[in-house]
C-alpha positions in Angstrom: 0.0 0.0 0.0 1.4 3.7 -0.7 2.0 6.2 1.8 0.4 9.6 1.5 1.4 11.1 -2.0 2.6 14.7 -2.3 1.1 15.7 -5.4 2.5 19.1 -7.3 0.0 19.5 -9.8 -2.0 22.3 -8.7 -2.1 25.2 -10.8 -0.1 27.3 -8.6 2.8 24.9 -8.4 3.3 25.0 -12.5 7.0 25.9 -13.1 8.2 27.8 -15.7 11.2 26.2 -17.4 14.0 27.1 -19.8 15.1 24.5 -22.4 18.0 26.6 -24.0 19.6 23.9 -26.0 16.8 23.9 -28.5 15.9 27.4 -28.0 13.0 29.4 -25.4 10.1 26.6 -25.9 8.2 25.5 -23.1 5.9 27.8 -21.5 4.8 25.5 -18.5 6.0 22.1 -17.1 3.2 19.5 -15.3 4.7 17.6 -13.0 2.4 13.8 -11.6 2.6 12.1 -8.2 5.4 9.5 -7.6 3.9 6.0 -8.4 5.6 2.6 -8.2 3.8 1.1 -11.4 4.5 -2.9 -10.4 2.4 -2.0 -7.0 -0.4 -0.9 -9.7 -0.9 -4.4 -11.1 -3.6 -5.0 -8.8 -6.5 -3.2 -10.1 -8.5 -2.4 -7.1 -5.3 -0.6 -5.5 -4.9 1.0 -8.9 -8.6 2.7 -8.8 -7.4 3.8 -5.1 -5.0 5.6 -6.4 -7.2 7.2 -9.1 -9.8 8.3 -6.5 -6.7 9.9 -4.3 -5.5 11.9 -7.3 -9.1 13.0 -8.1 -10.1 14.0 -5.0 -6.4 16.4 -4.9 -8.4 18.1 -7.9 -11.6 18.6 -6.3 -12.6 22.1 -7.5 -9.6 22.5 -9.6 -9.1 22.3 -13.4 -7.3 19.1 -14.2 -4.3 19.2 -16.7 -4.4 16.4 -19.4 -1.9 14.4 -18.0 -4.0 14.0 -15.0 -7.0 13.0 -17.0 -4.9 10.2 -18.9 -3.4 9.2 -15.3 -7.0 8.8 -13.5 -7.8 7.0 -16.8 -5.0 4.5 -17.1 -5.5 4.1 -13.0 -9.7 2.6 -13.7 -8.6 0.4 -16.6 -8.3 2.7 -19.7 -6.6 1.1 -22.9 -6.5 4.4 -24.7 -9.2 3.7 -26.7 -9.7 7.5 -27.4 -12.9 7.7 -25.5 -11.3 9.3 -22.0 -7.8 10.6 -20.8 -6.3 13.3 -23.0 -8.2 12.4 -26.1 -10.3 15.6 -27.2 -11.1 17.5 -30.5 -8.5 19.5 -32.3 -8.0 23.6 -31.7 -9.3 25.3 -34.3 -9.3 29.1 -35.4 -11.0 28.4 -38.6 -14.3 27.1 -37.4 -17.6 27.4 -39.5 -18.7 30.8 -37.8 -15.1 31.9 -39.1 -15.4 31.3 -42.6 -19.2 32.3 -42.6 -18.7 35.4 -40.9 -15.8 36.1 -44.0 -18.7 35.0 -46.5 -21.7 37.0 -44.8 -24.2 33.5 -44.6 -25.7 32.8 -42.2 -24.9 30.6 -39.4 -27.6 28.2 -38.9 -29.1 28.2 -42.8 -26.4 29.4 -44.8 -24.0 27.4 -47.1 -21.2 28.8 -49.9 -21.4 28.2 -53.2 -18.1 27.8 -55.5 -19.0 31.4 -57.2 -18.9 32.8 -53.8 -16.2 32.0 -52.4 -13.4 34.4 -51.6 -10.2 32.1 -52.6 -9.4 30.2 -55.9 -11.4 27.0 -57.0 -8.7 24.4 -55.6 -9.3 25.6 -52.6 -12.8 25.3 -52.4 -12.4 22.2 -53.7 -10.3 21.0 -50.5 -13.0 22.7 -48.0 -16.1 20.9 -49.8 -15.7 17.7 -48.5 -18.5 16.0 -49.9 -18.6 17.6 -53.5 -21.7 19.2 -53.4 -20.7 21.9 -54.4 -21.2 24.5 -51.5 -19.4 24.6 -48.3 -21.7 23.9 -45.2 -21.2 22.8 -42.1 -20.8 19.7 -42.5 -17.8 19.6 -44.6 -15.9 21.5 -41.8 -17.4 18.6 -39.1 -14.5 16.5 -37.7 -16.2 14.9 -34.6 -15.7 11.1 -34.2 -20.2 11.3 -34.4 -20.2 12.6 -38.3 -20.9 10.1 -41.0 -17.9 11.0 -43.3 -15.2 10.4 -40.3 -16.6 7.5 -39.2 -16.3 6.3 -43.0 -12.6 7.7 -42.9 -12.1 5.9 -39.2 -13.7 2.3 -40.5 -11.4 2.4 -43.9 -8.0 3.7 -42.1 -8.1 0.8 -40.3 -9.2 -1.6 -43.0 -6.0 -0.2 -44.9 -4.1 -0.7 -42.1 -4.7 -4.5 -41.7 -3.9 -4.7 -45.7 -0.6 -2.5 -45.6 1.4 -5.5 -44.6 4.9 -3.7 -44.6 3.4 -0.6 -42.5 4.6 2.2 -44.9 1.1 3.6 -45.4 1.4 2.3 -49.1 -0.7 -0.3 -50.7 1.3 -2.5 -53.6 -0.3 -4.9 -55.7 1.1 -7.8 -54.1 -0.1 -6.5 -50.8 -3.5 -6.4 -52.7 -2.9 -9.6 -53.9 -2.0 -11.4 -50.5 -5.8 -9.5 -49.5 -7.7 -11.4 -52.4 -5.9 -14.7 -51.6 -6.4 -14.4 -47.7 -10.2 -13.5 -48.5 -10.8 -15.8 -51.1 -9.0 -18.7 -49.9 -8.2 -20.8 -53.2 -11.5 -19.4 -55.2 -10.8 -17.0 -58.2 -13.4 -14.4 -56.7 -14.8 -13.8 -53.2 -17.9 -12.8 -52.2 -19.6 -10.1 -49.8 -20.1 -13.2 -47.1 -16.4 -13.8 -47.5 -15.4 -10.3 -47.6 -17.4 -9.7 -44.2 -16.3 -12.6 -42.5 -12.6 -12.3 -42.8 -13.0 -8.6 -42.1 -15.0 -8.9 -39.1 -13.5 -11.6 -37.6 -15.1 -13.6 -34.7 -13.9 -13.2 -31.0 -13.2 -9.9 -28.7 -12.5 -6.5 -30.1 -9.2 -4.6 -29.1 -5.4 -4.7 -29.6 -4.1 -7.4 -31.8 -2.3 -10.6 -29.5 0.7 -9.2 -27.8 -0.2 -5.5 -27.9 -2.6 -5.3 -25.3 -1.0 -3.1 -22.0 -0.9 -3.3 -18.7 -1.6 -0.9 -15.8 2.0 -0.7 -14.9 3.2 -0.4 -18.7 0.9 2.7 -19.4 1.9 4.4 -16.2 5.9 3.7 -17.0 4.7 5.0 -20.6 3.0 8.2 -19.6 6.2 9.0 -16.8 8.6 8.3 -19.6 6.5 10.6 -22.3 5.8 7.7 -24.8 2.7 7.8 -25.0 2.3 11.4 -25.1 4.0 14.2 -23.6 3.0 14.9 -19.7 3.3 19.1 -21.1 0.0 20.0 -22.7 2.0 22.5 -25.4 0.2 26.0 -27.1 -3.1 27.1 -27.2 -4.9 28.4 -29.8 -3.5 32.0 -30.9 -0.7 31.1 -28.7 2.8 32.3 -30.4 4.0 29.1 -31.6 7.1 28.0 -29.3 10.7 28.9 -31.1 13.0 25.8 -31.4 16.0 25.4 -33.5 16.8 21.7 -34.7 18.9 19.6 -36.7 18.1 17.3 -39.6 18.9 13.3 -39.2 22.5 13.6 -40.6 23.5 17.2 -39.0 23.8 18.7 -41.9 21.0 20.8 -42.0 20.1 23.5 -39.0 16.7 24.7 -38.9 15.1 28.0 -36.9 11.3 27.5 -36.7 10.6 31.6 -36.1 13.2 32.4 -39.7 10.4 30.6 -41.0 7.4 33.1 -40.2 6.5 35.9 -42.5 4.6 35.6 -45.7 3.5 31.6 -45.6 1.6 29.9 -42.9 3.8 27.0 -41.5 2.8 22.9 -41.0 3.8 21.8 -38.3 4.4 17.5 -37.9 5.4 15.5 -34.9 5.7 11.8 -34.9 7.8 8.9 -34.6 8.4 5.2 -36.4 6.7 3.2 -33.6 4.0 4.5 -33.5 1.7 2.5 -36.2 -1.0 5.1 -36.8 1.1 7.7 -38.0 3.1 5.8 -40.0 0.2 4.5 -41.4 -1.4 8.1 -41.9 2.1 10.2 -42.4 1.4 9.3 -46.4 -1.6 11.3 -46.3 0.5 14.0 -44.8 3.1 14.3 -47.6 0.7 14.3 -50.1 -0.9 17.8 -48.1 3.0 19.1 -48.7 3.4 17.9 -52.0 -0.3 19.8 -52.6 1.0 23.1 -51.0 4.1 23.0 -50.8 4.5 26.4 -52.8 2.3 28.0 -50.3 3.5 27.1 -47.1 6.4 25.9 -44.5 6.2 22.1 -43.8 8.4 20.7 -40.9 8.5 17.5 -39.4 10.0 17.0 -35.8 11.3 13.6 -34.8 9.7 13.0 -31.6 10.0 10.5 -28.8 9.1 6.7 -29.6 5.5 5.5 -28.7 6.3 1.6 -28.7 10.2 1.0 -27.8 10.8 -2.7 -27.6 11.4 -1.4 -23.7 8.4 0.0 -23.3 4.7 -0.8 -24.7 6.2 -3.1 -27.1 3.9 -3.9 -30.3 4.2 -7.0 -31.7 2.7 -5.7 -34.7 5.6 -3.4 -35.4 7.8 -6.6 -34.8 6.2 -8.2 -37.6 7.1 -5.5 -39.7 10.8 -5.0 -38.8 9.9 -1.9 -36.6 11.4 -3.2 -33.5 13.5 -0.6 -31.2 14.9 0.5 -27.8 14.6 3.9 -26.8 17.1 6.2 -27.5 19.1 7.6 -25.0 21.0 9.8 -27.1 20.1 12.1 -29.6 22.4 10.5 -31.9 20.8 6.9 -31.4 17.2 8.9 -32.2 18.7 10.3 -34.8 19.8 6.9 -36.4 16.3 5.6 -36.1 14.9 8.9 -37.7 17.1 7.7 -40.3 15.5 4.5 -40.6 11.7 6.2 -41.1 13.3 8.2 -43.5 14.4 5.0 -45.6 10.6 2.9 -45.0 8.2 6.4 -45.3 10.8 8.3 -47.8 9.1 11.9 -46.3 9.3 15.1 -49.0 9.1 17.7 -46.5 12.0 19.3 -44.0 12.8 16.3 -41.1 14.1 17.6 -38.2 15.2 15.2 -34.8 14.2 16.2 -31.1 17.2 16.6 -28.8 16.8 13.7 -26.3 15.5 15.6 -23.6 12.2 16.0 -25.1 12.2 19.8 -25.8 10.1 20.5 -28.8 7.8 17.3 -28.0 6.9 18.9 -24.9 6.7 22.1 -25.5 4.3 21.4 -28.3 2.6 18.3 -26.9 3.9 16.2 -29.4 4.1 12.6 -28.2 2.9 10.6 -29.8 1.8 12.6 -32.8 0.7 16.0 -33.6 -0.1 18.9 -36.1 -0.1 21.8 -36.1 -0.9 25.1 -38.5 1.1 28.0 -37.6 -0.1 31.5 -39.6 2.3 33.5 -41.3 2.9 36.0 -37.7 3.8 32.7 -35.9 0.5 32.2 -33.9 -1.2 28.4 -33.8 -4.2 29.0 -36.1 -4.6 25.1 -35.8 -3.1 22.0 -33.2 -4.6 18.9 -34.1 -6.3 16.4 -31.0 -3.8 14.1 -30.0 -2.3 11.4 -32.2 -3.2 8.4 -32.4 -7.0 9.4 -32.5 -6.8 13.4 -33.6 -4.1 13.2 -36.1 -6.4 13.8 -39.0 -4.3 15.0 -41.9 -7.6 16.1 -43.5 -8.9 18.5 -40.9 -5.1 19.8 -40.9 -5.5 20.1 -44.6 -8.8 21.9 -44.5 -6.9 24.5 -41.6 -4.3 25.1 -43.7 -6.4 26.1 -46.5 -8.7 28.5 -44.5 -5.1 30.1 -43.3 -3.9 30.3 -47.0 -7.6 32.3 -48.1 -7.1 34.3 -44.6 -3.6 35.5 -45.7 -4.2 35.7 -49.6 -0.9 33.4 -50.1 -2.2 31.4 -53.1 -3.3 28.5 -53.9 -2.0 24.5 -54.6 -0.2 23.8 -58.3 
């Protein structure tokens, strides 16, 4: 049984802290209670511990890390549903672009002849190709039809990407028809819906489920997510200067603020879902490429082989310690670089976590950063709120707000 736990994380004992190595980036620093995660095994002494950390925040705002803690504590496996998972931050909201347009709220919608910005662009805000922009094109909640669409087939193209690169091949098609078909020369909806709703529980695939104690040791270490809950909206985006994987490149985030709004990525190689996504994420650079700054930060691995090991990303060669240098992250960087071959600008975190926490960046993040170097747009929390199409959408609503052009 624990002893009486000295918990720091009101809001009056917030620290403000100086990362100087990778420039003036963290604004606050939330600090948790100290756990011994194997004592945390049990589960009923694990929800005694949540209700003792809740009840330290009766009447007080609790920070996100707490939320995930008192989560993981009553049995949560991240399913996105509780904990830190929320909805992006958003400047460009439907009241902002129909305000710019003069509908109206509740009844108006915007047709391609009146809209202020070129017709590629409108094309990227009208979601379902009706030609108009309405609400519901600019709806990213997990409750609207077209996300839950997007949701259902990300995952049904993850279980088909076999080497986890976010790229289907034809032979990875192939392997589908034969796995589906098994040994006809057609399959049929029966067959189809069997192998892709396959009988028995729900949840992580054998071997990835985690324990109490392995979540705790993951959210301590940052692996998961980073503890620091990063910007708010019309924040000034935190000033960082980085290298790229082989040194040779230095990179000043604020030299890049001006004239084009700025996309910002954070991610790693074990984490599946972004590898799985980050595709989507180059072709948004490749799109606008000529209209904006895109950066991607090297963050802190989700799944080290010391950690919440995945035995998914075993299967597919993605198997690694954590770093404890920034060299050694540096060489894995070097590694997603080879599998997801990335267009834009990659930078690597120094291995104290300074950009990752200063933007929340752990597991995965974006961000849209407008052309004075205030966040315009910082996507939910990766694995659930990294949705390169919303950040798409953002970034378009900047580019019409500062008149920078549109995609070739």
């Amino acid at each position: 049984m624990y002893t009486r736990f000295l918990f720091a994380l009101s809001l009056s004992a917030l620290l403000l802290v100086s990362l100087s190595a990778a420039g003036p980036v963290s604004p606050n620093v939330v600090t948790l209670p100290k756990l011994d995660p194997d004592k945390l095994a049990d589960p009923k002494e694990a929800a005694r511990v949540a209700d003792e950390v809740e009840k330290s925040y009766a009447g007080k705002p609790q920070p996100e890390a707490v939320k995930m803690l008192i989560a993981i504590l009553r049995g949560s496996q991240l399913g996105g549903n509780d904990g830190w998972f929320g909805p992006a931050e958003n400047r460009y909201s439907w009241k902002w672009i129909a305000d710019r347009h003069e509908v109206d709220l509740k009844t108006g919608s915007i047709a391609k002849n009146k809209f202020r910005g070129s017709e590629k662009l409108f094309d990227a805000l009208d979601r379902d190709g009706d030609g108009k922009i309405a609400p519901n094109d600019l709806d990213w909640s997990d409750r609207n039809p077209y996300v839950m669409q997007m949701n259902m087939l990300n995952r049904l193209f993850r279980r088909w990407d076999g080497t986890g690169d976010g790229k289907l091949t034809r032979a990875e098609l192939d392997e589908v028809f034969k796995r589906i078909a098994e040994g006809k020369d057609y399959f049929t909806a029966d067959d189809f819906r069997r192998a892709m709703i396959p009988r028995g529980p729900f949840g992580f695939a054998p071997g990835d489920g985690p324990s109490i104690p392995v979540l705790v040791r993951g959210l301590y270490a940052g692996e998961i997510g980073s503890i620091q809950e990063g910007p708010k909206l019309n924040d000034s985006a935190p000033d960082f200067t980085l290298k790229s994987p082989d040194a040779k490149e230095t990179l000043q985030l604020s030299k890049l603020f001006g004239k084009k709004p700025v996309v910002l990525v954070l991610g790693n190689f074990t984490c599946g879902p972004f590898r799985g996504l980050y595709p989507d994420v180059d072709a948004v650079y490749e799109r606008y490429k000529a209209q904006a700054h895109f950066v991607m930060v090297y963050v802190r691995e989700a799944h080290p082989t010391d950690g919440w090991k995945m035995e998914s990303n075993a299967k597919m060669g993605v198997a690694f310690k954590q770093p404890t240098t920034t060299a050694e992250r540096a060489e894995v960087c070097t590694l997603f670089r080879k599998k997801l071959n990335p267009g834009m600008t990659v930078l690597v975190d120094e291995i104290s976590d300074p950009v990752g926490n200063a933007y929340s960046g752990m597991p995965a993040r974006l961000y849209v950063i407008d052309p004075k170097g205030k966040v315009a747009y910082k996507s939910g929390r990766g694995p659930f709120g990294f949705k390169p199409g919303e950040m798409e959408q953002a970034l378009v609503m900047s580019l019409v707000e500062s008149s920078a052009g549109e995609p070739k």
